[in-house]
Each structure stands twice: as structure tokens, then as C-alpha cells.
C-alpha positions in Angstrom: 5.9 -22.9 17.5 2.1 -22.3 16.6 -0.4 -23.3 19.3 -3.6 -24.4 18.2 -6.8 -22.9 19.6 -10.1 -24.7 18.8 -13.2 -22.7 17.3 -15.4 -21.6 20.2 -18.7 -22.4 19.7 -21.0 -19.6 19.8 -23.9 -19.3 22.3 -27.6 -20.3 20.4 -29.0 -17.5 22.1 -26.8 -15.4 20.1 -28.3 -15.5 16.4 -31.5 -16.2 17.7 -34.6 -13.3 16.1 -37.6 -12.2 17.3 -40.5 -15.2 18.6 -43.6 -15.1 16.9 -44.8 -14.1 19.8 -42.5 -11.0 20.2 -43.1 -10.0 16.6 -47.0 -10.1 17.1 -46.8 -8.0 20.5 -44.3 -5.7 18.2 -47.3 -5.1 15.5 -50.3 -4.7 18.1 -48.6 -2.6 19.5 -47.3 0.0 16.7 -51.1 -0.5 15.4 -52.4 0.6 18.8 -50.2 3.6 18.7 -50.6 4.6 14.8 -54.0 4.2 15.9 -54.0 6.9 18.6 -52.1 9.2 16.1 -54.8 8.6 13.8 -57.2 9.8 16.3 -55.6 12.5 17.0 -55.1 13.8 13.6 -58.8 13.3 13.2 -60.0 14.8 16.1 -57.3 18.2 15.4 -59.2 18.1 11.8 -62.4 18.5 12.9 -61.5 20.8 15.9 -60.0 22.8 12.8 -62.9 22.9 10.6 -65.2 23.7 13.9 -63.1 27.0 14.5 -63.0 27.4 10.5 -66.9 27.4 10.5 -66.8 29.6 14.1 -65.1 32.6 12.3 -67.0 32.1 9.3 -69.4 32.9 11.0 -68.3 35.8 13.2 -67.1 37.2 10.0 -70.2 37.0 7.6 -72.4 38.0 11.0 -70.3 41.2 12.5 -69.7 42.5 8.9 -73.5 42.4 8.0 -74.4 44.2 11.6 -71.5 46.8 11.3 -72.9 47.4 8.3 -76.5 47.8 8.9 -75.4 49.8 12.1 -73.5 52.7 9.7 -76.2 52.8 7.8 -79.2 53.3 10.2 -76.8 55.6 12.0 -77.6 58.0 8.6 -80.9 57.3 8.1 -82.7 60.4 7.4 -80.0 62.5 6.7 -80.6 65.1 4.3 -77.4 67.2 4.6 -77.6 71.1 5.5 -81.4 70.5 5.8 -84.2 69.3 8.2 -86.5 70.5 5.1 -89.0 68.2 3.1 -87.5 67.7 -0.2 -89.6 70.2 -2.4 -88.8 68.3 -5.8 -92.6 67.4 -7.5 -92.5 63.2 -8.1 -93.1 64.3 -12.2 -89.7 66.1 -12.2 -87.4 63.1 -11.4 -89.5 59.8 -13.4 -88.6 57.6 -15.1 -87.4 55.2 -12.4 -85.8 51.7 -13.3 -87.2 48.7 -11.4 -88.5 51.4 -8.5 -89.4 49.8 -5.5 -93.5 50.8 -5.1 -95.9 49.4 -2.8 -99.6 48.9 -3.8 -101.3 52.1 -5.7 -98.1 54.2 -5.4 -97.2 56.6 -7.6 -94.2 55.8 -9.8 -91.3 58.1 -8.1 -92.9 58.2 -4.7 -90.0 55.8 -3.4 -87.2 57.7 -4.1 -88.6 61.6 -3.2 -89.7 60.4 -0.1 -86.2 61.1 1.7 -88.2 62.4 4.9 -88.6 59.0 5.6 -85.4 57.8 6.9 -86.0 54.5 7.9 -89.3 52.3 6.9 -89.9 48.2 7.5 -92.1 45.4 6.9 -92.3 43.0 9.2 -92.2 39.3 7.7 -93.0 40.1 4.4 -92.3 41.6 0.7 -94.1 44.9 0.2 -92.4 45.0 -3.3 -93.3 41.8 -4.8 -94.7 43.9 -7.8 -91.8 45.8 -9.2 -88.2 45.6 -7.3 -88.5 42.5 -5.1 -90.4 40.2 -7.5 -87.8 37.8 -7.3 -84.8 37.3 -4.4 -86.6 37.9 -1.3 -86.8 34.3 0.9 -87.7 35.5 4.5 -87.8 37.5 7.1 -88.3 41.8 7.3 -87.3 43.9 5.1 -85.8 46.9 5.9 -85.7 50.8 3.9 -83.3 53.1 4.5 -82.8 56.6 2.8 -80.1 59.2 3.3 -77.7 61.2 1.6 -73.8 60.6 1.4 -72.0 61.6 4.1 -69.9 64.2 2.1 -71.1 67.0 -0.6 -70.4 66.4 -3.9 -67.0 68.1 -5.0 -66.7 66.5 -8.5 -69.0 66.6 -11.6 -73.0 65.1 -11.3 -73.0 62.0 -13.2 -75.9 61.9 -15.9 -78.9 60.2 -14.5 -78.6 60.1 -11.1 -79.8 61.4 -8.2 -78.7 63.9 -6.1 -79.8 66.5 -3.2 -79.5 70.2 -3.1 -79.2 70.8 0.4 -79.5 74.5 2.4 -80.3 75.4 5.7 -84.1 76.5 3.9 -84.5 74.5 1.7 -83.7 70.6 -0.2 -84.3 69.6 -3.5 -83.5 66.3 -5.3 -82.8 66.2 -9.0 -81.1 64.0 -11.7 -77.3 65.0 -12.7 -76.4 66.1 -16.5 -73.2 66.2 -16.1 -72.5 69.8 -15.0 -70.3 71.2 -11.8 -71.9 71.1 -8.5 -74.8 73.7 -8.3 -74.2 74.4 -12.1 -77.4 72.6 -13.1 -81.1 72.4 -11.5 -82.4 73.0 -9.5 -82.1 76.8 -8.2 -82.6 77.3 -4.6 -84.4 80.6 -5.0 -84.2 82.5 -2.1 -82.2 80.0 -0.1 -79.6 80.9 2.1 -75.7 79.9 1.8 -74.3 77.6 2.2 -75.4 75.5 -0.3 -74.7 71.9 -1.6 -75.2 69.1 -4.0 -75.0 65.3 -1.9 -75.4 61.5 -3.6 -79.2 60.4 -2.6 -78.7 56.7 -1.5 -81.3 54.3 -0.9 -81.6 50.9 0.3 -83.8 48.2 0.7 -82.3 45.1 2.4 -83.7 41.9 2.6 -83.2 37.6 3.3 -82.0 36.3 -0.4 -79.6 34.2 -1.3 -75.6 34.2 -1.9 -74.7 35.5 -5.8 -72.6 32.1 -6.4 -74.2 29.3 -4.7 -78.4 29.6 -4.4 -78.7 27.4 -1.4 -76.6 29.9 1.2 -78.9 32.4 2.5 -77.6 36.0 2.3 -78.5 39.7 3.4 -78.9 41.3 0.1 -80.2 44.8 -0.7 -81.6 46.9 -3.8 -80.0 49.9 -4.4 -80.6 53.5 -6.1 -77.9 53.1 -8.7 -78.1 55.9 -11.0 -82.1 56.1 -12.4 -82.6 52.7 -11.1 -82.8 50.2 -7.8 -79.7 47.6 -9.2 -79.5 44.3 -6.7 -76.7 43.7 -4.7 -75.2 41.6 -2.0 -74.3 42.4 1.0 -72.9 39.7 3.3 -73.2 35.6 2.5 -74.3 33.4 5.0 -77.3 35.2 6.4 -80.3 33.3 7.1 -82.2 35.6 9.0 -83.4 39.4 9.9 -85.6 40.9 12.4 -86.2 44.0 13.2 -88.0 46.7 15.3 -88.3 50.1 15.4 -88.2 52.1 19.2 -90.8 55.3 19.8 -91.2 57.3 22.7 -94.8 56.4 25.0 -96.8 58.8 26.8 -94.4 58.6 29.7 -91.4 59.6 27.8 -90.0 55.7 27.4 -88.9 54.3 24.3 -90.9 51.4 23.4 -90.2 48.9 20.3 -93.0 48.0 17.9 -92.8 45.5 15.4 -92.9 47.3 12.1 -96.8 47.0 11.6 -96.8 48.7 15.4 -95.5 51.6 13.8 -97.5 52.0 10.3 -100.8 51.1 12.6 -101.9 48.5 11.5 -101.5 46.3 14.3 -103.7 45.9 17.9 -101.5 48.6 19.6 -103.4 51.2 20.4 -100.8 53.6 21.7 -100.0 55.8 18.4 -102.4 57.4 16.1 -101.5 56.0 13.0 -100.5 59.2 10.5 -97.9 59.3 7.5 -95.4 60.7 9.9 -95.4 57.8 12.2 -92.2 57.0 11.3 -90.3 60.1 11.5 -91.0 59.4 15.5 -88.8 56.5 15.7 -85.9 57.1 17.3 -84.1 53.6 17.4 -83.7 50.3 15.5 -83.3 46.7 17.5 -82.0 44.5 15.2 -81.4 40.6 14.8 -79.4 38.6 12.5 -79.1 34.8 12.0 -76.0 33.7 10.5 -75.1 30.5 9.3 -72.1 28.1 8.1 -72.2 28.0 4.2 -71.9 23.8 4.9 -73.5 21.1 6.7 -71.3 19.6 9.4 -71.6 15.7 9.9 -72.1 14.4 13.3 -73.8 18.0 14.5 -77.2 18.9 14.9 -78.9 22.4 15.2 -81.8 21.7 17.4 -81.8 25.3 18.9 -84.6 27.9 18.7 -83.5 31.6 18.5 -85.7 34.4 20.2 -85.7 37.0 17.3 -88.2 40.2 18.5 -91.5 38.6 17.4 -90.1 35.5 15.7 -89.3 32.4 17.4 -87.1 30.8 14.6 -86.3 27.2 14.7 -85.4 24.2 15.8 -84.1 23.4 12.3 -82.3 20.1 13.3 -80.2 20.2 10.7 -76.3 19.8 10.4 -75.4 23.7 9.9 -74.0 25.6 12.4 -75.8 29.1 13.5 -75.0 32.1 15.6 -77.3 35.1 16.4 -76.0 38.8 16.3 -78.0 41.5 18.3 -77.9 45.6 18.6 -79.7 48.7 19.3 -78.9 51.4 17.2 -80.0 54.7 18.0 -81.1 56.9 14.8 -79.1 60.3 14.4 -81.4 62.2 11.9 
């Protein structure tokens, strides 16, 4: 016998949905926390580009001081030699594009190995010949040496080399002969002898090859028979420097560059031609800064560079200032 069982009725809470007061807690909710993660996310971005721009600029600024610190650290040396180079100016012209101050003799740049080291201080001394165009601001800096090993392959024609002995040095232009094949002849000088790369540099404040509005420490270099213009590090706005020389009492003093060719109100030295083979140290400062603008920051720093005070720019690019003292070997 079938028993009949009446449809229950089901609760009306049951198949009830959300209120529209539920559903609009639901949204402001979910748009309070999508907003949160959209802070976040924007606050990790810009914490990323501010690290980005951080090592750019500890890159661009330690490479361009390691690399002025190797070179100082051979300014001046000549080799097997402590010797003048003996080599007339005649023998060795025509220069390209040689870098010449006012009434000097064309050639007197690159025979003029004895001095090491040389600076300007907040200006272009070559404005006529090698540094017409580039230079923005700050010093510029000269410094001559030979390379740091003999020469154990073929001259190359053109360019310039050093024949160092203990007696004697002598620069001359390669013809393509074998190491101490060609001139000049040492006569009289003692063994051993050898023939070493003359390399010459004159750095200075330009701006980056690709993009004319980042700043850059560039240099002009003896390339073959000529200075040829090269960069050295992007992103370098500035560059001080001084030179260090030994007072009365035995204590290294540091003289903007003007200090040491004399021509300043210090007193101390004698100015002579030989001034600067007495300095026995280089203090050096370098600005770098970010390659772009950064929105919502503001430079409004000054930076104590030797005699320079440089800044505030208060603008939206980030800066960071490198300092050493290098101590000269040769």
C-alpha cells in the first residue's frame, strides 16, 4: 500500500542571495584591498627603479675613479729610465689634432713625457686645437706614461713609442720594424734596452657618445700620430682635482692646479717648469649622476668639491660624489 507524503515546503531563507547591502560591503571591500595591492605594487616599482638608479650610479662613478686611480698610479712612467726624453720636437711632427696651449710649439705636448701629470683647474687650456669642442665643465686633467709592458711585437707605423735604458730614453714614431730594429740608436747606452707604447691622456667633463644631455668623463687620446676622442664613463657630471707637494716642513700640502703652475696668491713655491715633477699626490672628486630625472625627487644638495662648491641644482636627478687620494709612483 503506497503512503502518501506531502511536498515539504522549503525554508525562504534557503534560495535567498546576497542583500544589496551585502553585495555593496562585498565590492568596497575587494576595492579597498585591490587598492592596497595597487599600492604596493607601486611603491615595490619605484623602490626598484630607486635601487636601479643607486647602482647606476655606483657603477658609472667606481669605474671612472678606478680608472683615473690606474692611471695616475703611472703617471710619469718612462720605463727603464728616470732620463728626460732626448728626442728634438722636429723629429716626431706632424701631430693630428695635438693638444697645445697658447704659443706652444707643435710637438711640445707629446715629447714632454717628464711631465707625468699636469691640470687646469676650471677651465679648457686646449680650446684651440684638441678641445675646441666637448669640454662642458670642470678640470681637466693630463696624464703621460708609457705602457706598463715593453713592446714584444712589431712597431705599428705612425705611432709613438719610447726607447727606454737605464741612461738614456728616446721617443720616436714606428715603421713597422721589430723592436729596437728601427730609430732611434741609443748610442752608448747601457743594456737592457726597450721599446714601450707612449700613452697620453687628457680627461675632461663632456658628454655621453649616444645621448648629448648625460654628462660624461671623456678623454683625448694619443692614438697613433694623433689625439682621437674617447669616452670614458657615462654619467659624470663633475671633476675636481688637486695636486699634493711637500712644504718647507716636510708635509704634503694640496694646491689647486693654478697653486702648482704659480699662478695663484700662494706664495710657498717658486714657480719654475719643474713644478710639477714635485707633486707627489692627486686628490680627486667625481660627481656622478642618474642618466634620468626621477619624479617626485629633488636634488637640493650642495657637494664640497676641493675649491668648488657645486650645487644645489634642484632638479629631479639623482647624484652621488666619489672621493680619493692617489699617491703618484713615478
Amino acid at each position: 500500500m503506497n503512503t502518501y507524503k506531502p511536498a515539504t515546503r522549503s525554508s525562504p531563507h534557503a534560495a535567498a542571495g546576497f542583500s544589496l547591502v551585502e553585495m555593496m560591503i562585498s565590492i568596497t571591500l575587494g576595492m579597498l584591498i585591490i587598492a592596497a595591492l595597487v599600492g604596493v605594487l607601486i611603491s615595490n616599482s619605484r623602490s626598484a627603479k630607486t635601487n636601479d638608479r643607486s647602482t647606476e650610479l655606483q657603477s658609472n662613478g667606481r669605474y671612472a675613479l678606478d680608472h683615473l686611480q690606474r692611471e695616475l698610479r703611472h703617471a710619469g712612467y718612462r720605463g727603464y729610465t728616470w732620463s728626460e726624453p732626448s728626442t728634438p720636437i722636429t723629429a716626431i711632427t706632424p701631430i693630428t689634432n695635438e693638444c697645445l696651449g697658447a704659443s706652444a710649439a707643435a710637438g711640445s705636448f707629446v715629447t714632454n713625457l717628464r711631465q707625468g701629470i699636469w691640470g687646469a683647474n676650471d677651465s679648457n687650456p686646449y680650446s684651440g686645437n684638441c678641445l675646441n669642442v666637448g669640454y662642458v665643465r670642470g678640470d681637466v686633467l693630463v696624464i703621460r706614461h708609457v705602457a706598463h709592458s715593453p713592446l714584444s711585437t712589431n712597431t705599428t707605423n705612425g705611432t709613438f713609442y719610447f726607447r727606454s735604458s737605464y741612461a738614456v730614453g728616446e721617443i720616436f714614431k714606428g715603421t713597422g720594424a721589430a723592436p729596437l730594429a728601427g730609430a732611434p740608436t741609443l748610442t752608448g747606452a747601457p743594456t737592457p734596452q726597450a721599446d714601450f707604447q707612449l700613452q697620453e691622456y687628457v680627461y675632461y667633463i663632456g658628454s655621453d657618445d649616444n645621448d648629448a644631455t648625460i654628462p660624461a668623463l671623456r678623454r683625448r687620446a694619443l692614438v697613433g700620430s694623433g689625439m682621437a676622442d674617447e669616452m670614458v664613463a657615462s654619467g659624470i657630471e663633475q671633476m675636481q682635482v688637486q695636486y699634493g707637494r711637500l712644504d718647507t716642513a716636510l708635509n704634503t700640502r694640496y694646491f689647486n692646479a693654478n697653486g702648482i703652475s704659480g699662478s695663484s696668491t700662494d706664495t710657498l713655491f717658486t714657480a719654475t717648469s719643474y713644478a710639477w715633477d714635485e707633486v707627489n699626490s692627486a686628490r680627486i672628486w667625481l660627481l656622478a649622476r642618474t642618466a634620468r630625472s626621477e619624479n617626485g625627487y629633488s636634488d637640493t644638495r650642495t657637494y664640497a668639491m676641493g675649491d668648488l662648491t657645486y650645487g644645489p641644482m634642484n632638479d629631479n636627478f639623482r647624484r652621488q660624489l666619489f672621493t680619493a687620494v692617489i699617491q703618484l709612483r713615478n
